[in-house]
C-alpha positions as CSV (number, residue, x, y, z in Angstrom):
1,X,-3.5,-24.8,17.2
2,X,-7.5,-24.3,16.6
3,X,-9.3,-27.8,15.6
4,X,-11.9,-25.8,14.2
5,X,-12.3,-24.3,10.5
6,X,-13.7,-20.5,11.0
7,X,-10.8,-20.5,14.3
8,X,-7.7,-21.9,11.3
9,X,-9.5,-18.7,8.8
10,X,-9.3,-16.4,11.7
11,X,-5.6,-17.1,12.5
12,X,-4.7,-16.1,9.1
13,X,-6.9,-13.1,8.5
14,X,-5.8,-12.1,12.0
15,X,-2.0,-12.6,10.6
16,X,-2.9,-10.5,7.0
17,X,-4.5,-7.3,9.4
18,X,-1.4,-7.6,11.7
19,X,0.8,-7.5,9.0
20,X,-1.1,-4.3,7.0
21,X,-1.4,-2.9,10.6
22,X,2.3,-2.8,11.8
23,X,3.2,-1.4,7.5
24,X,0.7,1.4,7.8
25,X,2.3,2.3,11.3
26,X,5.7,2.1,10.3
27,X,4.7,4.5,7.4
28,X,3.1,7.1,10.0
29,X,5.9,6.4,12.4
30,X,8.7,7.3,9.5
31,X,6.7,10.5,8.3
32,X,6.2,12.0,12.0
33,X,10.1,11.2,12.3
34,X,10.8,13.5,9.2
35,X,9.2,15.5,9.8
36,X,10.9,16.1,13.7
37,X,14.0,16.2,11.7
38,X,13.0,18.9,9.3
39,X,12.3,20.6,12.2
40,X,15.3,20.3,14.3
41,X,17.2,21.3,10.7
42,X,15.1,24.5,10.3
43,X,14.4,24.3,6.6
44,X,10.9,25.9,6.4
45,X,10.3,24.5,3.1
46,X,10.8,21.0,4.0
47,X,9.2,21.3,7.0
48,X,6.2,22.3,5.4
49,X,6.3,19.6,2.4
50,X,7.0,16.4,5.6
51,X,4.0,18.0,7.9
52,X,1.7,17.5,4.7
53,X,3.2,13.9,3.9
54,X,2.7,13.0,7.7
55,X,-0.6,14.5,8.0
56,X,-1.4,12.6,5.4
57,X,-0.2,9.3,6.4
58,X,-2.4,9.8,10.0
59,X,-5.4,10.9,8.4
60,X,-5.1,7.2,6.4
61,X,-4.1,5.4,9.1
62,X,-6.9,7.0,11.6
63,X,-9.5,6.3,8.6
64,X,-8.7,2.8,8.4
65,X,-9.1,2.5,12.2
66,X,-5.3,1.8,12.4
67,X,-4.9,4.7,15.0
68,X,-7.6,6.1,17.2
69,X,-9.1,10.2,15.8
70,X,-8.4,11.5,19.1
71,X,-4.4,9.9,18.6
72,X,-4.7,11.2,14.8
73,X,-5.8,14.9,15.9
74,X,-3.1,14.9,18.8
75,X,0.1,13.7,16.4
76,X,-1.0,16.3,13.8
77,X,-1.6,18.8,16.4
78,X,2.0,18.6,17.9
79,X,4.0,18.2,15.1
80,X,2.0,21.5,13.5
81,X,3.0,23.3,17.1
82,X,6.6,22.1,16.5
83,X,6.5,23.7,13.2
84,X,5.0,27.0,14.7
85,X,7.6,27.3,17.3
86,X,10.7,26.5,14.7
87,X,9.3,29.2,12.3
88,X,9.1,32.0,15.3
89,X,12.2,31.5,16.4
């Protein structure tokens, strides 16, 4: 444990981050994973409607320094070539 004051006030803002950290990636991980399932089902529609929650939930997650841009950019960019190929076919 930390003897001093500003180490003890670290710890716990370090605990409140980790904790807003791991909720705003479980919210990114949950839409990206709807979104892989919309596609695997084939429904345009819902495909369409989770690719705009999930982009959504990256875009917050990359502005808040959760994720890194280039990680942001990449997850959109896949799941919107996922969508691409499951509407051609």
């Amino acid at each position: 444990m930390p003897i001093k004051e500003n180490a003890k006030k670290y710890m716990r803002v370090t605990k409140h981050k980790t904790l807003r950290n791991k909720i705003v990636k479980g919210v990114v991980k949950s839409a990206v994973k709807n979104t892989r399932e919309a596609v695997a089902s084939g429904d345009a529609a819902t495909m369409k409607e989770t690719f705009l929650k999930a982009q959504k939930a990256i875009d917050k997650a990359a502005a808040k320094g959760i994720i890194k841009k280039n990680t942001a950019a990449r997850k959109k960019s896949r799941l919107n070539a996922a969508i691409k190929k499951a509407t051609k076919a």
